[in-house]
LORO-463631 format. One record per residue (C-alpha): x, y, z; residue in one letter; residue number from 1. Coordinates in pm, whole numbers, padded with zeros to 5 digits, always signed. Each point is the difference from the previous one (the first is absolute). Layout:
REM residues N
+--------+--------+--------+------+------+
!      x !      y !      z ! resn ! resi !
+--------+--------+--------+------+------+
!      X !      Y !      Z !    a !  NUM !
...
+--------+--------+--------+------+------+
REM end
This chain:
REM residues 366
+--------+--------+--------+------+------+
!      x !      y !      z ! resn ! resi !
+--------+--------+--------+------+------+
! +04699 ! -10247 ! +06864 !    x !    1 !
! +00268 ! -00159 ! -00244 !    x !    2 !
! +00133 ! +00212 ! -00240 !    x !    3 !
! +00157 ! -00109 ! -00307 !    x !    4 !
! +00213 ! +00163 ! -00270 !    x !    5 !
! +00059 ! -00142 ! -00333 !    x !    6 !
! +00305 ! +00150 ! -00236 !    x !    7 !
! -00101 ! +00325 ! +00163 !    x !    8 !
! +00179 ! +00256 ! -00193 !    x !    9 !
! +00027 ! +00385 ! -00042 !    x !   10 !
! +00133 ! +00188 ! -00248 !    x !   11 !
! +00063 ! +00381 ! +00006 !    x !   12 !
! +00109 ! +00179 ! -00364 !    x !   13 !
! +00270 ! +00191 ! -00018 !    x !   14 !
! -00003 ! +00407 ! +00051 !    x !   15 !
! +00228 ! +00003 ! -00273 !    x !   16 !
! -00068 ! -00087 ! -00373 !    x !   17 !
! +00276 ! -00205 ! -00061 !    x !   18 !
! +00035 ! -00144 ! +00323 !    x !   19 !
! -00091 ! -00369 ! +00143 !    x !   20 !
! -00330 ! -00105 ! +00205 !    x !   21 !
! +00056 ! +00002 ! +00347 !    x !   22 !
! -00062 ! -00382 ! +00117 !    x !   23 !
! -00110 ! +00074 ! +00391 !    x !   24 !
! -00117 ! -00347 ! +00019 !    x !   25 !
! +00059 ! -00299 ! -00205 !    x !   26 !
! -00236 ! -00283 ! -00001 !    x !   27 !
! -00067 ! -00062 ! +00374 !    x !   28 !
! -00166 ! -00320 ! +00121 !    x !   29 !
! -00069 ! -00043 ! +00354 !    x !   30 !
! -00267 ! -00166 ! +00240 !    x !   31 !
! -00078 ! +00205 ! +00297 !    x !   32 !
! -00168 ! -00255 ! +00251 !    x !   33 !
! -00308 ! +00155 ! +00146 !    x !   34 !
! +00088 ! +00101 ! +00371 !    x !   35 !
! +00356 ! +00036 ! -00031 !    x !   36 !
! +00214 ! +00320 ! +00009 !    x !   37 !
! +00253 ! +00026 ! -00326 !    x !   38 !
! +00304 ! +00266 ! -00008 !    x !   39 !
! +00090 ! +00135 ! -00331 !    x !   40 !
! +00337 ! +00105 ! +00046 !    x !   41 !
! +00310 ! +00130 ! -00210 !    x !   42 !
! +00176 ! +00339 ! -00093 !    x !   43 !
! -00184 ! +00329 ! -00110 !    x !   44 !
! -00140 ! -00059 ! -00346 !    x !   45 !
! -00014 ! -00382 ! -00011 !    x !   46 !
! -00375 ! -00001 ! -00058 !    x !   47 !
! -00139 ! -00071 ! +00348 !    x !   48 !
! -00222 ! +00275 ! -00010 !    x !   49 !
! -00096 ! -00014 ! -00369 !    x !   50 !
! -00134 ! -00335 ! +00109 !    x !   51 !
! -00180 ! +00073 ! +00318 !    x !   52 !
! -00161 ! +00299 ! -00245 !    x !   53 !
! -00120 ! -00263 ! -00222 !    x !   54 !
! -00137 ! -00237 ! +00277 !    x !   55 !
! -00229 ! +00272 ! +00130 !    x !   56 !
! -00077 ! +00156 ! -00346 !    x !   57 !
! +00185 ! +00301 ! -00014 !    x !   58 !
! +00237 ! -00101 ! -00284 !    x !   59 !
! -00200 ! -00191 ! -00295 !    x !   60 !
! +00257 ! -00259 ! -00082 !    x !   61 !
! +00172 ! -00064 ! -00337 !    x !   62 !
! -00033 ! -00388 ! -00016 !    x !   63 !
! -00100 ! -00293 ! +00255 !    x !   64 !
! -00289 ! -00014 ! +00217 !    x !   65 !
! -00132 ! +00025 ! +00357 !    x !   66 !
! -00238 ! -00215 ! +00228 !    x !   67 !
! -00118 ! +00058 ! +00300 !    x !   68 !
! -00142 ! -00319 ! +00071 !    x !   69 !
! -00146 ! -00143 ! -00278 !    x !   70 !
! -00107 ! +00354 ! -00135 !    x !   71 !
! +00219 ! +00164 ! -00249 !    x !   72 !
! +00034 ! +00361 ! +00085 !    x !   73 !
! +00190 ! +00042 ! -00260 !    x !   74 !
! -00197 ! +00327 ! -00156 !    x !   75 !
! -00190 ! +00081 ! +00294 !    x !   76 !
! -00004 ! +00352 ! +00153 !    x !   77 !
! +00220 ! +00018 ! +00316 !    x !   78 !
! -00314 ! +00076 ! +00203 !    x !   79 !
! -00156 ! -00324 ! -00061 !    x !   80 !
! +00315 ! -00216 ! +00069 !    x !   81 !
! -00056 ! -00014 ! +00353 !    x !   82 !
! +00299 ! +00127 ! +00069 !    x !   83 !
! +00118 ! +00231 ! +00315 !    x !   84 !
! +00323 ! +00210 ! -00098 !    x !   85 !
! +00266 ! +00193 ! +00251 !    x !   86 !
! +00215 ! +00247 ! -00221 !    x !   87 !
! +00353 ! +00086 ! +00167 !    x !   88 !
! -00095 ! +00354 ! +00081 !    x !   89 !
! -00355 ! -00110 ! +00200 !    x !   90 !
! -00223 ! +00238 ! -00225 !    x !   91 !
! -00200 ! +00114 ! +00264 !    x !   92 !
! -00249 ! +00277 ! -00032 !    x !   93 !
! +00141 ! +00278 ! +00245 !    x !   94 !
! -00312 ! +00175 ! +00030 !    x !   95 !
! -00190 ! -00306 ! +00119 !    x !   96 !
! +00043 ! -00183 ! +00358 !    x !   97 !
! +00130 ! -00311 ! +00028 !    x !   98 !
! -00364 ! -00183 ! +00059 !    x !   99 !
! -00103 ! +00196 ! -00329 !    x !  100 !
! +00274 ! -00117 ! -00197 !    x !  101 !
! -00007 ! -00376 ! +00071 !    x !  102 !
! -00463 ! +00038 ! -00045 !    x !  103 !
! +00135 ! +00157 ! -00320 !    x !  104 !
! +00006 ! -00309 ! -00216 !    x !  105 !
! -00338 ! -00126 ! +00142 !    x !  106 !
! -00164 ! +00304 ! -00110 !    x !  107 !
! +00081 ! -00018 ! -00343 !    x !  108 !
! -00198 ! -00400 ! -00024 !    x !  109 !
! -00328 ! -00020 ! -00211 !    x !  110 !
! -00249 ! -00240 ! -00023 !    x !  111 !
! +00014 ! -00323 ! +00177 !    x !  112 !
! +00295 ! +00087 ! +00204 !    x !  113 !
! -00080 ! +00359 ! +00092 !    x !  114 !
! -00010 ! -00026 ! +00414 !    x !  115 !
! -00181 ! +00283 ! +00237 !    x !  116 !
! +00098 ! +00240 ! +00208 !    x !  117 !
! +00067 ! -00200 ! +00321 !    x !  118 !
! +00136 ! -00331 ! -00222 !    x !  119 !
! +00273 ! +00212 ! -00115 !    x !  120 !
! +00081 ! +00110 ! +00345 !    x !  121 !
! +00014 ! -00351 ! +00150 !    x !  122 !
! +00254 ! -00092 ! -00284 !    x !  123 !
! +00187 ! +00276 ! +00013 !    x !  124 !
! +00081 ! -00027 ! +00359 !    x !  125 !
! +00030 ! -00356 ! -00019 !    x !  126 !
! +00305 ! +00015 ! -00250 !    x !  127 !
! +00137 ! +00295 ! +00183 !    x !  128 !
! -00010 ! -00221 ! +00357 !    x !  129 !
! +00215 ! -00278 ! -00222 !    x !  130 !
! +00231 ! +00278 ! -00126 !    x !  131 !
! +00033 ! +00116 ! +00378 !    x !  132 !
! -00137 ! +00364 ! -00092 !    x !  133 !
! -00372 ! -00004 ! +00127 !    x !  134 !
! +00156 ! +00262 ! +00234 !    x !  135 !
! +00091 ! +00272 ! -00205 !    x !  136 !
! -00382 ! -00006 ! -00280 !    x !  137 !
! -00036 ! +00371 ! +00103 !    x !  138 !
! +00334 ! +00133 ! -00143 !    x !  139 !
! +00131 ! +00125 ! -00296 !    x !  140 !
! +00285 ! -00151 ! -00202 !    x !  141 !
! +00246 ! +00286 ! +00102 !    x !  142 !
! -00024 ! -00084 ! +00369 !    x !  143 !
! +00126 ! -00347 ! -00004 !    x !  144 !
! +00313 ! -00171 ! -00084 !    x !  145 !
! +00167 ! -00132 ! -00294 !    x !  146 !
! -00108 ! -00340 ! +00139 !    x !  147 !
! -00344 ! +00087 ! +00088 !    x !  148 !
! -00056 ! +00092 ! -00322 !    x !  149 !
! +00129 ! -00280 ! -00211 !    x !  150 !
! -00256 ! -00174 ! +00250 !    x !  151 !
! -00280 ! +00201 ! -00084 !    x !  152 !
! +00060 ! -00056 ! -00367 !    x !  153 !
! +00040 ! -00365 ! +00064 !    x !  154 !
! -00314 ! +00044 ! +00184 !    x !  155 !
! -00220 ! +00161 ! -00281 !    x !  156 !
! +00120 ! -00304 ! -00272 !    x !  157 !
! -00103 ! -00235 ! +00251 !    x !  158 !
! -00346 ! +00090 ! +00061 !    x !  159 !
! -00148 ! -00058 ! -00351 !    x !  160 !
! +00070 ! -00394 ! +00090 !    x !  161 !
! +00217 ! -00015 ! -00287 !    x !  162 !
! +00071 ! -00341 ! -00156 !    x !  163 !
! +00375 ! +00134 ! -00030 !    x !  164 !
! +00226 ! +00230 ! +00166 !    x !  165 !
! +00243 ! +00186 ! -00222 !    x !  166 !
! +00298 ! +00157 ! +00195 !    x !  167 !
! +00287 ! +00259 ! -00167 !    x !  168 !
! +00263 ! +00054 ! +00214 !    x !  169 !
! -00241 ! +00088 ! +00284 !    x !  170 !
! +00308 ! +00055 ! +00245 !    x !  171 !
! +00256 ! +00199 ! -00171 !    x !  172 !
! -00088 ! +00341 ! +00117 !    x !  173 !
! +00023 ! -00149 ! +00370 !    x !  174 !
! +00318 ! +00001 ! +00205 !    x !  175 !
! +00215 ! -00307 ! +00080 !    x !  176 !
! -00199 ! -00064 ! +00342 !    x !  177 !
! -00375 ! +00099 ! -00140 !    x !  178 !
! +00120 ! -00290 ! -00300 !    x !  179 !
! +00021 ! -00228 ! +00249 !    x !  180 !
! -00286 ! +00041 ! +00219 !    x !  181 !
! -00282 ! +00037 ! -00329 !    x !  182 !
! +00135 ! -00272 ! -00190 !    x !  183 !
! -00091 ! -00222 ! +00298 !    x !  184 !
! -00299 ! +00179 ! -00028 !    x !  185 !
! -00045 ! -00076 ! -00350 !    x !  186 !
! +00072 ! -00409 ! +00065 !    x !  187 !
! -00266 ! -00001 ! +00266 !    x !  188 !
! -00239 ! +00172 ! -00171 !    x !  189 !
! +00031 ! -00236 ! -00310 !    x !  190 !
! -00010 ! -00308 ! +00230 !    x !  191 !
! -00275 ! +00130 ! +00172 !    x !  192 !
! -00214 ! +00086 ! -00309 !    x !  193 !
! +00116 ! -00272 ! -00230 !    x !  194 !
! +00020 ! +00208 ! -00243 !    x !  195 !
! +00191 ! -00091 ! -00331 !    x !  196 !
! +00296 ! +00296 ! +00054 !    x !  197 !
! +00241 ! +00139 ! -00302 !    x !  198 !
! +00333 ! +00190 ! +00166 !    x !  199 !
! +00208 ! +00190 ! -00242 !    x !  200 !
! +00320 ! +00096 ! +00148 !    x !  201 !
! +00316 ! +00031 ! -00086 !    x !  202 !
! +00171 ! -00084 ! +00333 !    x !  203 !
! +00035 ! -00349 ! +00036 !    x !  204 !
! -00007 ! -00019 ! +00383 !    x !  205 !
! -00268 ! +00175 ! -00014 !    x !  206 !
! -00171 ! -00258 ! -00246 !    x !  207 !
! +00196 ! -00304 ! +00138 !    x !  208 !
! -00124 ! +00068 ! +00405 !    x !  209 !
! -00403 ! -00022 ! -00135 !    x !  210 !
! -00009 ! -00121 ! -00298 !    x !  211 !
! -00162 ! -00388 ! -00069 !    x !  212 !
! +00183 ! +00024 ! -00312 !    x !  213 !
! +00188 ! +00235 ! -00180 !    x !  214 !
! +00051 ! +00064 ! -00399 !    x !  215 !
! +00343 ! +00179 ! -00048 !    x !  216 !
! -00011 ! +00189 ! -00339 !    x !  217 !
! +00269 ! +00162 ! -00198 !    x !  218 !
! -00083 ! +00175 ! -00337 !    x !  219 !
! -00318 ! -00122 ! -00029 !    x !  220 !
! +00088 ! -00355 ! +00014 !    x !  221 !
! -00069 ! -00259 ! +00334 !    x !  222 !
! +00281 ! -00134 ! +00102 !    x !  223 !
! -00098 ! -00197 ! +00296 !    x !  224 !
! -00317 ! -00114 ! +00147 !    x !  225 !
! -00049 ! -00176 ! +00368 !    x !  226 !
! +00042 ! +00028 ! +00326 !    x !  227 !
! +00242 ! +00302 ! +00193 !    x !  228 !
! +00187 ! -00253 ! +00155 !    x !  229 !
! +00044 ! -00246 ! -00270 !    x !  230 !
! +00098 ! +00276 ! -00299 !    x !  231 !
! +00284 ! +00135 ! +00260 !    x !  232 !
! +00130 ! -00331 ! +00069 !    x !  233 !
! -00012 ! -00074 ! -00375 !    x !  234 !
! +00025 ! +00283 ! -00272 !    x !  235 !
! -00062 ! -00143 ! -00372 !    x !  236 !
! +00250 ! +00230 ! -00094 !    x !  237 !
! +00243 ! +00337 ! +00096 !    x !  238 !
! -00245 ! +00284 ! +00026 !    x !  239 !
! -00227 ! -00226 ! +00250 !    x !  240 !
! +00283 ! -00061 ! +00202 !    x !  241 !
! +00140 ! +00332 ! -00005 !    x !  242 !
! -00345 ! +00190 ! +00025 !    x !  243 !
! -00098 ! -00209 ! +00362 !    x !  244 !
! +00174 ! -00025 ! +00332 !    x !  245 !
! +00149 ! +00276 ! +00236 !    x !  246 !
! +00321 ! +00068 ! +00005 !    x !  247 !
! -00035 ! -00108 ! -00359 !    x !  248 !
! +00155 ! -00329 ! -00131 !    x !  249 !
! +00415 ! +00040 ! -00093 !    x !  250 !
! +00099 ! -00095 ! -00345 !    x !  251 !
! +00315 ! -00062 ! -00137 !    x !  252 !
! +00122 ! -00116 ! -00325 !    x !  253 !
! +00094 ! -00390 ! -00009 !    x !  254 !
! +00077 ! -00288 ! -00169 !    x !  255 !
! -00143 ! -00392 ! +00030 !    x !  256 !
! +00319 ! -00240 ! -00127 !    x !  257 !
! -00038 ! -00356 ! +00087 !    x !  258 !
! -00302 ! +00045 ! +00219 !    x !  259 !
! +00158 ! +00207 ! +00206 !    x !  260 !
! -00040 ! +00367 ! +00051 !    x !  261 !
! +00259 ! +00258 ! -00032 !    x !  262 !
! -00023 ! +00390 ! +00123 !    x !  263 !
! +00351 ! +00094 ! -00103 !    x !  264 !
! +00257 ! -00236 ! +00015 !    x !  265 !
! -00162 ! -00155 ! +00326 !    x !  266 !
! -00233 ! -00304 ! -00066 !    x !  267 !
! -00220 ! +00055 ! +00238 !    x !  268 !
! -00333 ! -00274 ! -00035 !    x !  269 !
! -00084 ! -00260 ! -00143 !    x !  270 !
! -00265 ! +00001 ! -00256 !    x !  271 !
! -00085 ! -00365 ! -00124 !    x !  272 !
! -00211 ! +00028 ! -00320 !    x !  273 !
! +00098 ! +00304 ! -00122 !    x !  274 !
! +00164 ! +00049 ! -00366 !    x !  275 !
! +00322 ! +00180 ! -00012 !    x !  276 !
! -00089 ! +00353 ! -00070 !    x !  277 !
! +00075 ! +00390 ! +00114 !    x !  278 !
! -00263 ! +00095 ! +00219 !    x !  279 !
! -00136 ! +00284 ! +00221 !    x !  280 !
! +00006 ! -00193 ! +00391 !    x !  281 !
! -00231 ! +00171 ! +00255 !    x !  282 !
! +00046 ! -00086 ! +00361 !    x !  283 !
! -00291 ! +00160 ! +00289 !    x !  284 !
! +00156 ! +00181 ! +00247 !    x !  285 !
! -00100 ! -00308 ! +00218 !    x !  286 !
! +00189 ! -00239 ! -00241 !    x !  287 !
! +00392 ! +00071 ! +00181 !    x !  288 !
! +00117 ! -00182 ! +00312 !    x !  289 !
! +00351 ! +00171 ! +00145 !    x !  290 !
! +00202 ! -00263 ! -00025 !    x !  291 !
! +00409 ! -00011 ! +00015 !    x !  292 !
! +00029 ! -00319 ! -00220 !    x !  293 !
! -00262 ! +00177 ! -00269 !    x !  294 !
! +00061 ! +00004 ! -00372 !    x !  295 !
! -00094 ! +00343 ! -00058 !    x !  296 !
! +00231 ! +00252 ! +00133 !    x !  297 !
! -00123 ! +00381 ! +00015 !    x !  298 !
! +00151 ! +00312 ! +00092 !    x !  299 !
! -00129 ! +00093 ! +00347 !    x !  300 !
! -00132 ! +00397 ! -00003 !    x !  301 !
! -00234 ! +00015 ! +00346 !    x !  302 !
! -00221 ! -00205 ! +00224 !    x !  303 !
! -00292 ! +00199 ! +00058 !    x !  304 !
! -00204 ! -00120 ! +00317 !    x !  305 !
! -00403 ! -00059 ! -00031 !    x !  306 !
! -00074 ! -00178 ! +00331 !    x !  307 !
! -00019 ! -00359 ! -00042 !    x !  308 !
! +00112 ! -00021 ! -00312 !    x !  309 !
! +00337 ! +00149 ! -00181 !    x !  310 !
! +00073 ! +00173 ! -00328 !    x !  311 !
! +00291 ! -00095 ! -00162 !    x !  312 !
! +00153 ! +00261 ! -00259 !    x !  313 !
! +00237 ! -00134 ! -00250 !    x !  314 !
! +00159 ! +00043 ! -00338 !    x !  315 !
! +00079 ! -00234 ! -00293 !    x !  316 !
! +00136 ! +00076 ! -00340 !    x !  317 !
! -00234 ! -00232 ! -00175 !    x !  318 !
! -00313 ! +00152 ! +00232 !    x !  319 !
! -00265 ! +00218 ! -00214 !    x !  320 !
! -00115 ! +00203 ! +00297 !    x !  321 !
! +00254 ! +00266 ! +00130 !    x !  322 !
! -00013 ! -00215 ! +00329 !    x !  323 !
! -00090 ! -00296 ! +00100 !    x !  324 !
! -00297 ! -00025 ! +00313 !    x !  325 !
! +00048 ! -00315 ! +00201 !    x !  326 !
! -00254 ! -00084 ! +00286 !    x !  327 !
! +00140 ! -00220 ! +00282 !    x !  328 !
! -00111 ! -00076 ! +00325 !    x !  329 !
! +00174 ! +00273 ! +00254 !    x !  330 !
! +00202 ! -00324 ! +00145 !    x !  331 !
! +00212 ! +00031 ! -00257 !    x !  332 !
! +00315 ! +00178 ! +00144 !    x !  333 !
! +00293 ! +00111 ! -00288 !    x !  334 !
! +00355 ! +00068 ! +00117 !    x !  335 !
! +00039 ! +00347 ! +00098 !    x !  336 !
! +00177 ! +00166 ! -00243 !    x !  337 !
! -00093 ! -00241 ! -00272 !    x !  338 !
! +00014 ! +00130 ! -00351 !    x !  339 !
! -00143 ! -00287 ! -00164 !    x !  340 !
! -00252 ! -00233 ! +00101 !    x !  341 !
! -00101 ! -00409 ! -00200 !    x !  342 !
! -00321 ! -00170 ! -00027 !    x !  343 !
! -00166 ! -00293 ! -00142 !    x !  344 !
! -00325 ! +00025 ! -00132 !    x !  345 !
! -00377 ! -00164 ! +00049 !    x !  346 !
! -00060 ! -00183 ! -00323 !    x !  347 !
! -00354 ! +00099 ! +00021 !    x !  348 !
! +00053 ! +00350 ! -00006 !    x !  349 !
! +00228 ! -00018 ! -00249 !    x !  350 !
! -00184 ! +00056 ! -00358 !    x !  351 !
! +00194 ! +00034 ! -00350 !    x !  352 !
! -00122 ! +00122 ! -00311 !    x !  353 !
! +00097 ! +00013 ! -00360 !    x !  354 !
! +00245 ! +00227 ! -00089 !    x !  355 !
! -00146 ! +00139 ! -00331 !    x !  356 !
! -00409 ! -00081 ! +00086 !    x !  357 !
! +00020 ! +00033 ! +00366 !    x !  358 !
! -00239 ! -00301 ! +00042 !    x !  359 !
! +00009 ! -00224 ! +00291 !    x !  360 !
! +00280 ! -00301 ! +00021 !    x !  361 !
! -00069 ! -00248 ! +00188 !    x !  362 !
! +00210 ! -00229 ! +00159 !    x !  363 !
! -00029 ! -00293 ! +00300 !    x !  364 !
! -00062 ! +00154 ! +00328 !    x !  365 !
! +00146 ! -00221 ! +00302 !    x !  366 !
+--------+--------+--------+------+------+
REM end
């Protein structure tokens, strides 16, 4: 099922006479393509979850519109959207076993779509067999697991059929290795059902490992639209670039004179195309190469080891982070003793941005 917002936009009024409207989300436009899996993603109170509220029907938005299809759902009651839901907290009934609480849904249909008895059971255990829980119908939500019962709830928006799954932060009561292992869960599950799947989160590995396509959000307002890999490799503007990638992106302050770039006094690239300006450089922690010839010169602070790979810890005057996080491979062997380390840099992991607007410069990449 497609789903498309036009200007979607919510407004909440201020708690305080004199104070401003609260503008959670500001005239969002978006096509979700039926079958695909979309992560909304940015920090606590960018308006992911005011809009995945107004998808299913919760929120009755202030502007804009909403299709599902070609049907606008606009001022329809969330129960006739279609539309399967998984809060953060599950929401199970605690009183109920698990069997009951995924039949739950099915009981409540009328007319047409109201199923018997034994149709309920075949669907109910046929969602819990894809949610790998048809083993545990007889318990109650107390005697399973975090995971098992994010799966259960999972379970119980699956089995109306809906025409679209709505997710809110479905994983961040689970611990690091229970992420992991349901989030997989939650990519099969959507490839297996083909179901059109919205993923608020606000952890963008999270959103970047499953996601089809994310929407990163900041006050409100998209920033960025497309796919994980192609919004990390190129961020429209700071925030982006700053908001994806673990260890996060270094930024320093900089300058572009004569199509070249300078961090310091060191001109470190060259950066055909771009206007002389002051600008804010960001460099991935992939985007050094240890090199004893390199332009950029840092103060070395530790080597920490990771396997294959190294991490480079360094300090520069003009660097915005308290230290800098360089990833080499773990061939790279420093002097012992070595108190500062040089590198040149990977043009394509190198982004600037506008001093004063932070937008994107771009320059000719080698």
């Amino acid at each position: 099922m497609k789903v498309v917002l036009q200007d979607l936009t919510k407004i909440f009024p201020s708690r305080n006479k004199n104070g401003q409207e609260v503008v959670a989300v500001n005239k969002f436009s978006f096509e979700i393509p039926d079958g695909k899996l979309i992560g909304l993603l940015g920090p606590s109170g960018c308006g992911k979850s005011t809009t995945l509220y107004m998808i299913c029907g919760l929120q009755q938005p202030s502007g804009g519109k909403i299709f599902f299809g070609e049907d606008d759902v606009t001022e329809l009651s969330p129960e006739n959207r279609g539309v399967g839901l998984v809060f953060q907290n599950y929401a199970l009934y605690p009183h109920m076993t698990v069997k009951q609480n995924i039949m739950f849904p099915l009981e409540n249909l009328k007319g047409d779509d109201r199923m018997t008895k034994t149709q309920m059971l075949e669907r109910a255990y046929h969602v819990a067999k894809l949610v790998q829980i048809d083993d545990l119908m007889d318990r109650k939500p107390s005697e399973l697991s975090g995971g098992q019962q994010q799966r259960v709830a999972i379970a119980r928006a699956l089995v109306k059929m809906p025409r679209v799954l709505l997710l809110d932060e479905p994983l961040s009561n689970l611990d690091a290795r229970l992420r992991l292992q349901t989030r997989e869960e939650i990519k099969r599950i959507q490839r297996e059902t083909h179901i059109t799947t919205v993923f608020v989160t606000h952890d963008q590995e999270e959103a970047m490992s499953i996601s089809d396509m994310i929407v990163v959000m900041k006050l409100g307002v998209v920033q960025q639209i497309g796919k994980p890999q192609e919004v990390y490799d190129n961020p429209v503007n700071l925030f982006v670039a700053k908001f994806l990638g673990t260890p996060p992106i270094n930024v320093f302050d900089g300058e572009v004179k004569g199509e070249k770039l300078y961090i310091g006094e060191q001109a470190v690239l060259d950066v055909k195309g771009a206007a002389d300006q002051l600008v804010h450089v960001g460099i991935r922690p992939e985007g050094f190469i240890v090199d004893a010839n390199g332009a950029l010169e840092c103060d070395l602070s530790n080597v920490e080891v990771m396997g294959r790979d190294v991490s480079i810890v360094s300090r520069h005057a003009s660097s915005q982070n308290p230290v800098i996080r360089s990833i080499v491979d773990a061939d790279n062997k420093l002097p012992e003793g070595a108190t500062k380390v040089r590198f040149s840099l990977k043009p394509h992991k190198v982004f600037l941005f506008n001093k004063d607007s932070e937008e994107r410069v771009y320059f000719e990449v080698k």
